[in-house]
KEDOKE-548065 format. One line per 10 residues: number of its first residue (from 1); their letters; for each residue x, y, z of N, C-alpha, C, O. Coordinates in steps of 0.05 Angstrom, whole numbers, padded with zeros to 5 digits. Layout:
NUM = a = X Y Z X Y Z X Y Z X Y Z | ...;
# end
This chain:
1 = xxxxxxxxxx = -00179 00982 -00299 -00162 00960 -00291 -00143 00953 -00314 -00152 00950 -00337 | -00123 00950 -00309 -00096 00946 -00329 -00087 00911 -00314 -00085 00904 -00291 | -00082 00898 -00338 -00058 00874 -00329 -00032 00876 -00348 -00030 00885 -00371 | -00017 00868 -00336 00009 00869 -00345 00013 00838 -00342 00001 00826 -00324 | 00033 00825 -00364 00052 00800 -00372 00071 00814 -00386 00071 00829 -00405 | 00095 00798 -00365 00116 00799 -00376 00125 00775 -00386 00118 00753 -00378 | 00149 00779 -00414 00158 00752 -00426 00188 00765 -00433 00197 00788 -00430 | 00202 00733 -00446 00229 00749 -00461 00245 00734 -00439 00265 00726 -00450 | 00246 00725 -00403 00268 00731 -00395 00278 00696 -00399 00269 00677 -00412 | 00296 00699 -00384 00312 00666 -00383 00341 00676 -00386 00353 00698 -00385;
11 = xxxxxxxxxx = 00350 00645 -00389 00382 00644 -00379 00404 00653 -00406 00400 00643 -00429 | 00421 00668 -00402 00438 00681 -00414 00458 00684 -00408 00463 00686 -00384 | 00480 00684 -00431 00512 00685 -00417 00515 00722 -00421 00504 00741 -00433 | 00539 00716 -00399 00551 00752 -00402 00563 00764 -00428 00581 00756 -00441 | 00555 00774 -00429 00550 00796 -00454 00529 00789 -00479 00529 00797 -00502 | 00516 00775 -00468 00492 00767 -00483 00474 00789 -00481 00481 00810 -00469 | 00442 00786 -00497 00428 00803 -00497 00398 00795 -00496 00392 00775 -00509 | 00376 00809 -00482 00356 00800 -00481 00335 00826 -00490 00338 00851 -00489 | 00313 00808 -00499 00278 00829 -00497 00270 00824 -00488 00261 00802 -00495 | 00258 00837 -00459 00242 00831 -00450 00209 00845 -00456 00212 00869 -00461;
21 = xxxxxxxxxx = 00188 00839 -00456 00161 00855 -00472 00145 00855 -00445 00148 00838 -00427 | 00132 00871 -00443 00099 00874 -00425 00082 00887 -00445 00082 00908 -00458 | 00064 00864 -00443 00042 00861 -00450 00020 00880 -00426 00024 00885 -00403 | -00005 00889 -00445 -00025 00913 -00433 -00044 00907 -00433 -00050 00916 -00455 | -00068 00896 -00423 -00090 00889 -00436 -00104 00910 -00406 -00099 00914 -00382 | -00131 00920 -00433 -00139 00944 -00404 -00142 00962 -00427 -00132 00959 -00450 | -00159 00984 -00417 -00158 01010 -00435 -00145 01027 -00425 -00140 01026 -00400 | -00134 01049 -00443 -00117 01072 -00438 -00082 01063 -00433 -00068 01077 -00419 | -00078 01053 -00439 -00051 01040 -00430 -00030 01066 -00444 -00010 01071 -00431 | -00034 01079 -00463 -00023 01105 -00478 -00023 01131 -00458 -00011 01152 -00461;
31 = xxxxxxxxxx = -00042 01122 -00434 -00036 01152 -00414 -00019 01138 -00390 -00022 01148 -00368 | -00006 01121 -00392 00001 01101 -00359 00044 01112 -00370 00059 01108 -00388 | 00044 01124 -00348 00075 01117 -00352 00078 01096 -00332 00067 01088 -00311 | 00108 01087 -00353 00113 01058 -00352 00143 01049 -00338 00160 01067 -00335 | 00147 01028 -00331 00172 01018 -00325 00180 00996 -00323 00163 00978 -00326 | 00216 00990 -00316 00214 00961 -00321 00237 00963 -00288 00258 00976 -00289 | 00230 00949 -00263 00239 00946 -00245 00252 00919 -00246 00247 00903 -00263 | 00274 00915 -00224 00280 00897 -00211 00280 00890 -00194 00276 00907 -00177 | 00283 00859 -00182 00288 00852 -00144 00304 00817 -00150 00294 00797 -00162 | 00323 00820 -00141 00343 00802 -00123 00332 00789 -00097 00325 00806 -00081;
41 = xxxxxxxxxx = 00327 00762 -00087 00326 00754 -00063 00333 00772 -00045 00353 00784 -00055 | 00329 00778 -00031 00340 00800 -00009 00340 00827 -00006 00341 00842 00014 | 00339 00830 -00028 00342 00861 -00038 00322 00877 -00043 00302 00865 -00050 | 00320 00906 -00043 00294 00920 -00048 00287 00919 -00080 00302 00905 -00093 | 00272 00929 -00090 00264 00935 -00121 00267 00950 -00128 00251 00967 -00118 | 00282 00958 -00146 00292 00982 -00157 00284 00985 -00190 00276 00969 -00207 | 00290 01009 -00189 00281 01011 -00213 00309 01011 -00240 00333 01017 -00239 | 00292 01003 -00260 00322 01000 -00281 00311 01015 -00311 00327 01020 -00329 | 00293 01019 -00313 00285 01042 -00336 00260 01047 -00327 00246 01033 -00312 | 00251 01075 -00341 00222 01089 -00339 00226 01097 -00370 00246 01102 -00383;
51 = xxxxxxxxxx = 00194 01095 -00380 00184 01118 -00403 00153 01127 -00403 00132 01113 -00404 | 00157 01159 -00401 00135 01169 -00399 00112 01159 -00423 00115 01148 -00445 | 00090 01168 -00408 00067 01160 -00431 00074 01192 -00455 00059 01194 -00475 | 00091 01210 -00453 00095 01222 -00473 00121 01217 -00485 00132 01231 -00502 | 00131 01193 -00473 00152 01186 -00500 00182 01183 -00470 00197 01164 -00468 | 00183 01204 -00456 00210 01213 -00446 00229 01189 -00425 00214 01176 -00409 | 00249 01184 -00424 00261 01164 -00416 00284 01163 -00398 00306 01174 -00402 | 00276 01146 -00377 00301 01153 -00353 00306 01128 -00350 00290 01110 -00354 | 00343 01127 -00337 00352 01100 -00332 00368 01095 -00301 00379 01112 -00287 | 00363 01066 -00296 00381 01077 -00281 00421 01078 -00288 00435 01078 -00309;
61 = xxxxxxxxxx = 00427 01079 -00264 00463 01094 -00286 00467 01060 -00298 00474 01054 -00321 | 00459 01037 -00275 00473 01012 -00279 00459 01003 -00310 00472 00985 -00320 | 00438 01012 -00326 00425 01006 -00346 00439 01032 -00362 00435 01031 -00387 | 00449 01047 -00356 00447 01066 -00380 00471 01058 -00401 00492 01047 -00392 | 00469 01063 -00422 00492 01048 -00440 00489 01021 -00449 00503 01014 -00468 | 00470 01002 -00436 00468 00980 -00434 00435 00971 -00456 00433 00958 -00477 | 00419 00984 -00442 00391 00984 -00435 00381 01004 -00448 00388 01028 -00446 | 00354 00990 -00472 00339 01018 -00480 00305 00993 -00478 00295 00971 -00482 | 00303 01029 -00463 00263 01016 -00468 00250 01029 -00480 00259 01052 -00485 | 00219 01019 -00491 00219 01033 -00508 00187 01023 -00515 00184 00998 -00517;
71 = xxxxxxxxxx = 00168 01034 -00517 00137 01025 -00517 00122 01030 -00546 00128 01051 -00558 | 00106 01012 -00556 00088 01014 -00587 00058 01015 -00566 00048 00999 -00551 | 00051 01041 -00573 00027 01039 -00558 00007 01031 -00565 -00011 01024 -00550 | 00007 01029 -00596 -00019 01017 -00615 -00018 00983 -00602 -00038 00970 -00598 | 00007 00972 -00597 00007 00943 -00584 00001 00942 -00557 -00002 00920 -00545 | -00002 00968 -00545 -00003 00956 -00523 00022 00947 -00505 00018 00939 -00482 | 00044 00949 -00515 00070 00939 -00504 00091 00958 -00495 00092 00980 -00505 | 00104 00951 -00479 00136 00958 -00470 00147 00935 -00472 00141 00912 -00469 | 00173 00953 -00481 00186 00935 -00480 00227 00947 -00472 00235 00970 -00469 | 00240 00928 -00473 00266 00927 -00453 00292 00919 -00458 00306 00910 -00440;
81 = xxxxxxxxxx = 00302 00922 -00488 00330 00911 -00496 00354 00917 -00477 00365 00938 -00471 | 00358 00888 -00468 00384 00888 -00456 00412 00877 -00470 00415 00854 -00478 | 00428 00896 -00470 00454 00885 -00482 00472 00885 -00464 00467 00897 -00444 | 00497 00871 -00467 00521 00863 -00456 00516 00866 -00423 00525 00882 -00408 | 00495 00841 -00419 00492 00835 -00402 00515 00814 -00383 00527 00794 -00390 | 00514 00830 -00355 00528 00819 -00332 00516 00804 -00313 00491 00805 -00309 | 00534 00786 -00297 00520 00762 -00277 00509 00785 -00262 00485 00778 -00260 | 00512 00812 -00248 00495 00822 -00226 00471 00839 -00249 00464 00863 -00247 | 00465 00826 -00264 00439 00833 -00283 00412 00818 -00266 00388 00822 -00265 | 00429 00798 -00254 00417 00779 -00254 00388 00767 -00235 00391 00749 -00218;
91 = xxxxxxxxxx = 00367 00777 -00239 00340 00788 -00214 00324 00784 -00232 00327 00780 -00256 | 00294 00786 -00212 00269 00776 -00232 00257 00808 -00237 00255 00825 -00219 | 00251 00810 -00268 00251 00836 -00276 00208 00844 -00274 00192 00826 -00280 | 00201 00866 -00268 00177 00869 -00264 00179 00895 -00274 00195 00914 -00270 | 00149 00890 -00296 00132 00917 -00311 00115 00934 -00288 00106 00926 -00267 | 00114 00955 -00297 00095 00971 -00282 00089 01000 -00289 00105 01016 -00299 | 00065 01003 -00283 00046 01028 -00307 00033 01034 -00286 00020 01018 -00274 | 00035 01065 -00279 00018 01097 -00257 00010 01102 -00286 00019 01098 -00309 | -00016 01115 -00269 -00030 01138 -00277 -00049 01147 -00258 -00067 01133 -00247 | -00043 01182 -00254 -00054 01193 -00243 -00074 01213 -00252 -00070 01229 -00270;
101 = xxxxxxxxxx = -00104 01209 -00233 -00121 01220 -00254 -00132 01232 -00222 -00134 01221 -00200 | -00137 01251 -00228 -00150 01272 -00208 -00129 01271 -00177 -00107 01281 -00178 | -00137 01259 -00154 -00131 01250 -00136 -00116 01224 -00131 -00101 01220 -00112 | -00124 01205 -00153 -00121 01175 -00148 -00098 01176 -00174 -00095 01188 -00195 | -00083 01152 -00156 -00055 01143 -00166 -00069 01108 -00182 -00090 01096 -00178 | -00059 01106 -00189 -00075 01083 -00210 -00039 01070 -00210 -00022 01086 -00217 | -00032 01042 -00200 -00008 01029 -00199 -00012 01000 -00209 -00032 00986 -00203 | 00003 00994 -00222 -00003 00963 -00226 00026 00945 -00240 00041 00950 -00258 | 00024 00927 -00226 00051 00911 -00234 00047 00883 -00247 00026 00871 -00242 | 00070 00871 -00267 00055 00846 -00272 00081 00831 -00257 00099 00844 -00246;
111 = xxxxxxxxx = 00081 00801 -00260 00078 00774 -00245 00118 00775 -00240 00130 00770 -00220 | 00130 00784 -00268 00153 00784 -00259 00163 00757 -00281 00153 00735 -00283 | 00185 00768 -00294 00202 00747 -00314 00236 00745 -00308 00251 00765 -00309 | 00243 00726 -00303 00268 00722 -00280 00290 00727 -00309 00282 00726 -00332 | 00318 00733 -00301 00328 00739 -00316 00351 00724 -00304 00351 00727 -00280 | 00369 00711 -00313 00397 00692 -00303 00422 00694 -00329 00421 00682 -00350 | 00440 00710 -00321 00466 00718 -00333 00487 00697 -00318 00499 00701 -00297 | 00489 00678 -00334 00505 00668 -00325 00518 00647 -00341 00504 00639 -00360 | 00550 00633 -00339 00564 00619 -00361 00562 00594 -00352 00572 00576 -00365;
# end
């Protein structure tokens, strides 16, 4: 069993910059690849960065240039620098860590830290 907390988010003007961190508590958190999603009222959840539990890192295009994530596994953490951030930044951001071990998919999300780009 893994929990995730997220922190870091709140209100920011455009072209501002944020960290957002997830917190790991749980064993093995060093084999879980990780990510940092989003969701908008209305909208589905998408994803806005991944990093494998061996380091490797995908974005999506609207984060790329913008956005680096980036995990200390001895802490336990991910984490999510956002720069020159825009009002459609603007959604509650959610951690989340797979691991698959034999058959079973092992998924877990935490609570979600709202993020507001705005002047």
């Amino acid at each position: 069993q893994v929990q995730l907390v997220e922190s870091g988010g709140g209100l920011v003007q455009p072209g501002g910059s944020l960290r957002l961190s997830c917190a790991a508590s749980g064993s093995r958190f060093s084999l879980y690849d990780t990510g940092w999603y989003r969701q908008d009222p209305g909208k589905e959840r998408e994803l806005v960065a991944a990093i494998t539990s061996s380091g490797t890192t995908n974005y999506a295009d609207s984060a790329k240039g913008r956005f680096a994530i980036s995990r200390d596994n001895n802490k336990n953490t991910m984490y999510l620098q956002m720069n020159s951030l825009k009002p459609e930044d603007t959604a509650v951001y959610y951690c989340n860590g797979n691991r698959t071990a034999g058959v079973v998919t092992y998924r877990y999300w935490g609570q979600g830290t709202p993020v507001t780009v705005s002047s």
